[in-house]
DRENLO-16165 format. One record per residue (C-alpha): residue in three letters; chain; x, y, z. Coordinates in pm, 1 decimal. Each point is the difference from the previous one (the first is absolute). Layout:
- Ala:A:X:Y:Z $
...
This chain:
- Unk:A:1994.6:-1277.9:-2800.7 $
- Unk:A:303.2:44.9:-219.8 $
- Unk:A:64.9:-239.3:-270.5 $
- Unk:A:251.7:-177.3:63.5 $
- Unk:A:-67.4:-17.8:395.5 $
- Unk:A:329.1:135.9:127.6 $
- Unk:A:219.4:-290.7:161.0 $
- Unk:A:-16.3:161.2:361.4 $
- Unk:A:-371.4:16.0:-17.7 $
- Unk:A:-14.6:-351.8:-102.4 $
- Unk:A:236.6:-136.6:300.0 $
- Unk:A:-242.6:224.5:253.3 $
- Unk:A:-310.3:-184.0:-212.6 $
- Unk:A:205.1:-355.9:77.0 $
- Unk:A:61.0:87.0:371.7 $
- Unk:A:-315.7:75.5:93.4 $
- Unk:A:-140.2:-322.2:-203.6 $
- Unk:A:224.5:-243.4:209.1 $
- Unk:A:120.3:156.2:227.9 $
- Unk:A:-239.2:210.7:215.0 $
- Unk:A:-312.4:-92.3:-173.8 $
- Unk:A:-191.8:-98.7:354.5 $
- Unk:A:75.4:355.2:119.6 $
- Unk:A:-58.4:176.5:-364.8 $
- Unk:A:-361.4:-144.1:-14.2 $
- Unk:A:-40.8:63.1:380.7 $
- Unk:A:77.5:404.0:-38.6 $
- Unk:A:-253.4:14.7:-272.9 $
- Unk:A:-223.3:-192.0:163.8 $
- Unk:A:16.0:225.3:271.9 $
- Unk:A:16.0:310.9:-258.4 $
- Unk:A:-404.8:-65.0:-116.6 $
- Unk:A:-84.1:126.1:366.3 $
- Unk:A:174.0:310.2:-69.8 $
- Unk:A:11.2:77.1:-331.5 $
- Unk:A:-251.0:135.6:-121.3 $
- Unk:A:-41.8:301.4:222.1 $
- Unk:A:366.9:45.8:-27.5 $
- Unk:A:-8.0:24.3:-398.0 $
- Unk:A:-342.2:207.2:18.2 $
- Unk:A:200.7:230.4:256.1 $
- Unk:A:300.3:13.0:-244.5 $
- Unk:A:-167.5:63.4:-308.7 $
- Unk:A:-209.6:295.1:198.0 $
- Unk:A:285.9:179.9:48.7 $
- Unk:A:126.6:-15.7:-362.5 $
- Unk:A:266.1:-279.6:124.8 $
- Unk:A:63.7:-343.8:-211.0 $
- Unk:A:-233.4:-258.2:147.2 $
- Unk:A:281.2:-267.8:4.3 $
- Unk:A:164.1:169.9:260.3 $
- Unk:A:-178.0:-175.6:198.4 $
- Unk:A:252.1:-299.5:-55.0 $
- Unk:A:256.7:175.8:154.8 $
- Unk:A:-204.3:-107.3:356.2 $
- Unk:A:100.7:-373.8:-149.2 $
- Unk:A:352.9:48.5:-107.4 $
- Unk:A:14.5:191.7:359.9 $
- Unk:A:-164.4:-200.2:275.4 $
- Unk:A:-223.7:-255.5:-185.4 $
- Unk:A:-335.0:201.0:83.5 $
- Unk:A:96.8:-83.3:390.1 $
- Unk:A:-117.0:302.7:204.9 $
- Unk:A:233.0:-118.0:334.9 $
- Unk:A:323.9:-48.9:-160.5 $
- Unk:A:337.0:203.5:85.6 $
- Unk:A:368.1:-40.7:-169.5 $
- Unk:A:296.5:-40.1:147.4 $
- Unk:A:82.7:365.3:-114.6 $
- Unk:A:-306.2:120.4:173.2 $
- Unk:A:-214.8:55.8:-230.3 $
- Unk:A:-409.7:-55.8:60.8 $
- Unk:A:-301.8:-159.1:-130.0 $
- Unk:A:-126.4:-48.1:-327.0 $
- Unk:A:127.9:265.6:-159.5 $
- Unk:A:362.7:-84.5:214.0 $
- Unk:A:-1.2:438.9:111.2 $
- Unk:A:353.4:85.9:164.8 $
- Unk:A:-125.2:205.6:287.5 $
- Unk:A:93.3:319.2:-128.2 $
- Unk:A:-115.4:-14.6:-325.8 $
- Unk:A:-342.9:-171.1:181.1 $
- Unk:A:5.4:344.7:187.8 $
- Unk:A:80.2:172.9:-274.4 $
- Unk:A:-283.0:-100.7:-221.9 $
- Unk:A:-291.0:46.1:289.1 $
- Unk:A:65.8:-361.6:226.6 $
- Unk:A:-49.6:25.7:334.2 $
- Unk:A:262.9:-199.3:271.1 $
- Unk:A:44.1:67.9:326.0 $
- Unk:A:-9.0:-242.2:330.2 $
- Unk:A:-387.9:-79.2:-74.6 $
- Unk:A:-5.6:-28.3:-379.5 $
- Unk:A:153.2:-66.1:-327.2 $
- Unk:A:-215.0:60.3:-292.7 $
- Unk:A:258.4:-144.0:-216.6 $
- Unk:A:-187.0:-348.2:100.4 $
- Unk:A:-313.3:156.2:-95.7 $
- Unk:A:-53.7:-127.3:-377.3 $
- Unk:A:-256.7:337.9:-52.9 $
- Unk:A:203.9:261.6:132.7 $
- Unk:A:337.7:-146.2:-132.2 $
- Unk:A:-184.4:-52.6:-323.1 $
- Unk:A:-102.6:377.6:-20.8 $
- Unk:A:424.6:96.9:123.4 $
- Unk:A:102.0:-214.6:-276.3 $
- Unk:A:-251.2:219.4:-260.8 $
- Unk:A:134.9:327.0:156.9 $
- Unk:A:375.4:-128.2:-68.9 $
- Unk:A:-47.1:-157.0:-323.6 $
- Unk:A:-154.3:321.1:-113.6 $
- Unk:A:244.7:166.7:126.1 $
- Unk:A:275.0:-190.6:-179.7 $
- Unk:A:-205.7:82.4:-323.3 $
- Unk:A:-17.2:360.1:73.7 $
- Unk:A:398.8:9.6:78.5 $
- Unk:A:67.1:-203.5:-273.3 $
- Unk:A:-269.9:234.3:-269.9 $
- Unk:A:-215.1:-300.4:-41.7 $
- Unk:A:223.3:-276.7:-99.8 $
């Protein structure tokens, strides 16, 4: 952490504290289920571990959870960029609810921000 803690950081520290802290600690309660595979999948494929958080920030580690722009799952996959990084949806299915296979589209498009981005 930077020293001084920069002021926005701080209010987003406060909100959470009083104002969400119920659903905070219920996320990362729900987080130690998945977690650890999802780091040791992350760090296998030369990704930061604490991407993982991003399935917080995103749907709070909730596997059945859609936006109101349409977006799916834990890892909240438009459906194109779901079927662009290897999810399958059709009348039947929609791997974008399954935490595994979204979990493995969300290493192929993370790498492949890295890669269009030359690793930063």
């Amino acid at each position: 952490m930077p020293a001084p803690v920069p002021a926005a950081v701080v209010t987003q520290i406060e909100r959470i504290q009083n104002d969400i802290p119920n659903s905070f600690q219920g996320a990362l309660d729900r987080g130690q289920r998945y977690m650890p595979e999802i780091r040791q999948r992350f760090k296998a494929a030369g990704l930061p571990e604490e991407l993982c958080y991003i399935a917080m920030i995103e749907s709070h580690f909730t596997e059945k959870i859609d936006s109101r722009a349409g977006a799916g799952g834990m890892w909240q996959f438009m459906p194109e960029t779901g079927r662009n990084h290897g999810l399958l949806q059709d009348g039947y299915i929609d791997t974008r609810y399954d935490w595994q296979a979204s979990t493995d589209a969300a290493i192929k498009y993370f790498s492949d921000l890295r890669d269009m981005f030359n690793g930063n």
